[in-house]
C-alpha positions as CSV (number, residue, x, y, z in Angstrom):
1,X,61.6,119.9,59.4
2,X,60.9,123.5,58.2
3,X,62.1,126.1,61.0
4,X,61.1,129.7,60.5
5,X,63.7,132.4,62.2
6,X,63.5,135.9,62.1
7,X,66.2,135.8,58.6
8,X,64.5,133.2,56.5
9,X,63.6,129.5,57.1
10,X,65.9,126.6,58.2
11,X,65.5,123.3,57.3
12,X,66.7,120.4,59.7
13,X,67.0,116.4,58.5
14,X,66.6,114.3,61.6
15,X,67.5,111.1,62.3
16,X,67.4,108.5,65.3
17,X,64.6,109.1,68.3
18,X,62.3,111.2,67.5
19,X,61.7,112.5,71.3
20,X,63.8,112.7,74.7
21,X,62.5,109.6,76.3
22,X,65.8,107.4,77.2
23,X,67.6,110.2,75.0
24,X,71.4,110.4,75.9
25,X,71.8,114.0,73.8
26,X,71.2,115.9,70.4
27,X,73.6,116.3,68.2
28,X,73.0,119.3,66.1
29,X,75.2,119.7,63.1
30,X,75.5,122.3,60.3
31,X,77.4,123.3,57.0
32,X,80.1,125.4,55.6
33,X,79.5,128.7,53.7
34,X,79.2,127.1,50.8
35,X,78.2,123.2,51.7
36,X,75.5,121.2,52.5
37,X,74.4,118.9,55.7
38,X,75.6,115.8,52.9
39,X,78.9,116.8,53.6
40,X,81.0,113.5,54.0
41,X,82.2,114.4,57.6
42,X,79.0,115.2,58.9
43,X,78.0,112.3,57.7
44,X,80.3,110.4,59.3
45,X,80.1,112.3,62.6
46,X,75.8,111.7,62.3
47,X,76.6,107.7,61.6
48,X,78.9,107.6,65.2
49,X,76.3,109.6,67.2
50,X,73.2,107.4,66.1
51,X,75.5,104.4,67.1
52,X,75.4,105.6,70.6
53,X,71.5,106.3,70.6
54,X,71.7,110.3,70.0
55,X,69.6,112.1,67.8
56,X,71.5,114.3,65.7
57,X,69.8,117.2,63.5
58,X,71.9,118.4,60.1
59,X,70.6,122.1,59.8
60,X,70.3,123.9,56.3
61,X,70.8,127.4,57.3
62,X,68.7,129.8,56.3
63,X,71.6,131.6,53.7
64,X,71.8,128.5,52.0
65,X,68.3,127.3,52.0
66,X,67.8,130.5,50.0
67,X,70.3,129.7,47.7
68,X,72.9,132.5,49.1
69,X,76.8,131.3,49.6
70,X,77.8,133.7,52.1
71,X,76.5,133.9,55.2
72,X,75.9,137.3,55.8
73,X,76.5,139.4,58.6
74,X,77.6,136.9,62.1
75,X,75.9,138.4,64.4
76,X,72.5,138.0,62.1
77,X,73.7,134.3,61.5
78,X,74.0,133.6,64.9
79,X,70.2,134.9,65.7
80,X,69.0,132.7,63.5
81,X,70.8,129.8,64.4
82,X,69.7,130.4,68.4
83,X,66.3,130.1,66.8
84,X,66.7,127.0,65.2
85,X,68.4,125.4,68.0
86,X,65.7,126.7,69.8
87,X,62.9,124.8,67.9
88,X,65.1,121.5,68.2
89,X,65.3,121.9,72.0
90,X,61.3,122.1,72.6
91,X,61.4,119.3,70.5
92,X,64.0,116.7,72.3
93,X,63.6,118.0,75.7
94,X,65.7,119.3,78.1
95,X,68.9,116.5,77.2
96,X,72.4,117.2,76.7
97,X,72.6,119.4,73.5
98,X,76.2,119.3,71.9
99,X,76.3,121.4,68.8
100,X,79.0,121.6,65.9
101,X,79.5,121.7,61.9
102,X,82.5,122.0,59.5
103,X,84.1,125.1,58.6
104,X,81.8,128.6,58.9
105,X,79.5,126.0,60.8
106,X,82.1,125.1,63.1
107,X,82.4,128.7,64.1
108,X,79.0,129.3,64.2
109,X,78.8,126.7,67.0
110,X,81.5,128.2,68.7
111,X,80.1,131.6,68.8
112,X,76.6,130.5,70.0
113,X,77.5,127.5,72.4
114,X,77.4,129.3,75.4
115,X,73.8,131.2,75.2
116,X,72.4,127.8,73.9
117,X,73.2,126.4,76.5
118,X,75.6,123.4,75.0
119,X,77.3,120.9,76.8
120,X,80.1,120.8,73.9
121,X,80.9,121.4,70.7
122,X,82.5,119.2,67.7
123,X,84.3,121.9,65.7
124,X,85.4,120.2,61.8
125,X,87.6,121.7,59.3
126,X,87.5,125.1,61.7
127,X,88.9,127.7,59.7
128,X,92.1,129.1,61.6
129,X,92.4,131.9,59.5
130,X,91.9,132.7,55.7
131,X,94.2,130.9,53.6
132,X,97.5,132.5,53.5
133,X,96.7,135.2,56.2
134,X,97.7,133.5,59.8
135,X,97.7,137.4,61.3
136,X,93.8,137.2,60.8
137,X,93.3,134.0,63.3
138,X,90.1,133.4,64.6
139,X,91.5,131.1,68.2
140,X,89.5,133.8,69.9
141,X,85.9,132.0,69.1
142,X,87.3,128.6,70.2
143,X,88.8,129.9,73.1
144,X,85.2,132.1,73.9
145,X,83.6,129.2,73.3
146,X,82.8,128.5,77.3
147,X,82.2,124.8,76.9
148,X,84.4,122.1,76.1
149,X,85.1,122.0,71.9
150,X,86.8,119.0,69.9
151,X,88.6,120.4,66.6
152,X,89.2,117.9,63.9
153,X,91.2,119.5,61.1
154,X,93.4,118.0,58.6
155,X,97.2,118.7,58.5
156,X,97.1,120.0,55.4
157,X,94.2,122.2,55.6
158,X,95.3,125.7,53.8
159,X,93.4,127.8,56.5
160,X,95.1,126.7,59.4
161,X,95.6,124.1,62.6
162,X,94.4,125.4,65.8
163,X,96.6,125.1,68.7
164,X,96.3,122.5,71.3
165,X,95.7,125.4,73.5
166,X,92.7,126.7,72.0
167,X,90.3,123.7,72.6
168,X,89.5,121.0,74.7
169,X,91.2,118.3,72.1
170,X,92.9,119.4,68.8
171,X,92.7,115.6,66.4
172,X,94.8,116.4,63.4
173,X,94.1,114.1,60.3
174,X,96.9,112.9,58.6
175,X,96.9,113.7,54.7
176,X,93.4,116.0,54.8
177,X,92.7,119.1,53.6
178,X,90.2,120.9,54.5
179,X,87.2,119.1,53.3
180,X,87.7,115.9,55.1
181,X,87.0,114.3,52.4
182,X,89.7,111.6,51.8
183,X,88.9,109.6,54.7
184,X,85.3,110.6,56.4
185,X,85.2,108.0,58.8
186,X,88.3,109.5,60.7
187,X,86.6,112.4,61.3
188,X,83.8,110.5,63.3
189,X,86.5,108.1,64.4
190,X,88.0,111.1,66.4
191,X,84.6,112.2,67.3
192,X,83.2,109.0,68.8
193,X,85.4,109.1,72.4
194,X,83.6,112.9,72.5
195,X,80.7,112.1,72.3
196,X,80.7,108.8,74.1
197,X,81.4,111.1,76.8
198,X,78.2,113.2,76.7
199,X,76.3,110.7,76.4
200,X,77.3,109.5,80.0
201,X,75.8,113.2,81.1
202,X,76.1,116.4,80.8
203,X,79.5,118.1,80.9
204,X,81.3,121.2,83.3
205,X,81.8,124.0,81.1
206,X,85.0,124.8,80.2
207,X,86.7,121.4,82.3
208,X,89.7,120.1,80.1
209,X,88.7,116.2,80.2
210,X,91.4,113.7,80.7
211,X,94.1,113.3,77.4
212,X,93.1,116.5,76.5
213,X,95.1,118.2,74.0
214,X,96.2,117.5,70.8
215,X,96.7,114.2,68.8
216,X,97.1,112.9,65.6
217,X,94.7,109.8,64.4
């Protein structure tokens, strides 16, 4: 699905139910700065959200779908992807809408949750800080986020763990870095509870559920 925003096109592979009728929520996923929606923990994340009947969209933003590997400026990334979550949302309906990626993605989701109007957000590989720089950390967008986020990260990711207090639920990942890559189906182990969650309804915004905190799968 080809979705045109005001920087460039989107594109968005979907999968599961193809409307809202008996949907429990959309899942809408995106990439790192320099990835793509085949990234193995989005994979793993889509394969745990169609188990519970969601329909999750993987967005290609518009930087990448142009063939650019850095974003650009935020605030102009963030337009665009208000857009595209937008076009998805006249498309599914007015169901629970929990919104995430890996990495710049992750923050990208942070940033925007609140003025799209999502329940949650699943937050993988969130970049802390820039390798080696823990002055520059970026808590600030996890803890702006105004709706409940799950971080996954690995405990050997080189740009950071976020602290139990910045987010709903901090799952660290034994012996990953920060592509997630060694183990994929951990990631969406440690996102199925989550999302089991909204599929039961929609969330409060900003209520810290139950165990909330941070663990280690």
């Amino acid at each position: 699905m080809e979705i045109v925003t005001a920087h460039g096109p989107a594109e968005a592979v979907l999968d599961g139910p193809d409307g809202p009728a008996g949907l429990p929520f959309l899942l809408v996923l995106t990439h790192g700065s320099n990835g793509g929606v085949d990234a193995p923990d989005l994979l793993a994340v889509r394969d745990v959200a169609l188990g519970l009947g969601g329909a999750v969209a993987r967005v290609l933003q518009p930087f990448r779908a142009a063939g650019r590997r850095a974003p650009g400026p935020a605030a102009k990334q963030d337009e665009a992807w208000l857009e595209i979550v937008g076009a998805l949302r006249r498309r599914y309906g007015d169901v629970p809408l929990v919104q995430g990626g890996r990495s710049n993605g992750a923050r990208v989701a942070c940033r925007t949750a609140r003025e799209a109007g999502a329940a949650g957000v699943i937050a993988l590989a969130f970049p802390l800080h820039p390798p080696g720089k823990p002055d520059k950390s970026r808590a600030g967008e996890l803890r702006a986020a105004g709706v409940e986020v799950l971080v996954v990260n690995g405990d050997r990711d080189p740009f950071g763990i976020p602290d139990a207090a910045d987010a709903a639920q901090v799952a660290v990942l034994p012996g990953e870095r920060h592509d997630l890559a060694k183990d994929p189906a951990a990631a969406g182990a440690a996102a199925g509870p989550w999302l089991r969650r909204w599929s039961a309804g929609p969330r409060v915004a900003g209520r810290r559920p139950a165990g909330a905190g941070r663990t280690t799968a």
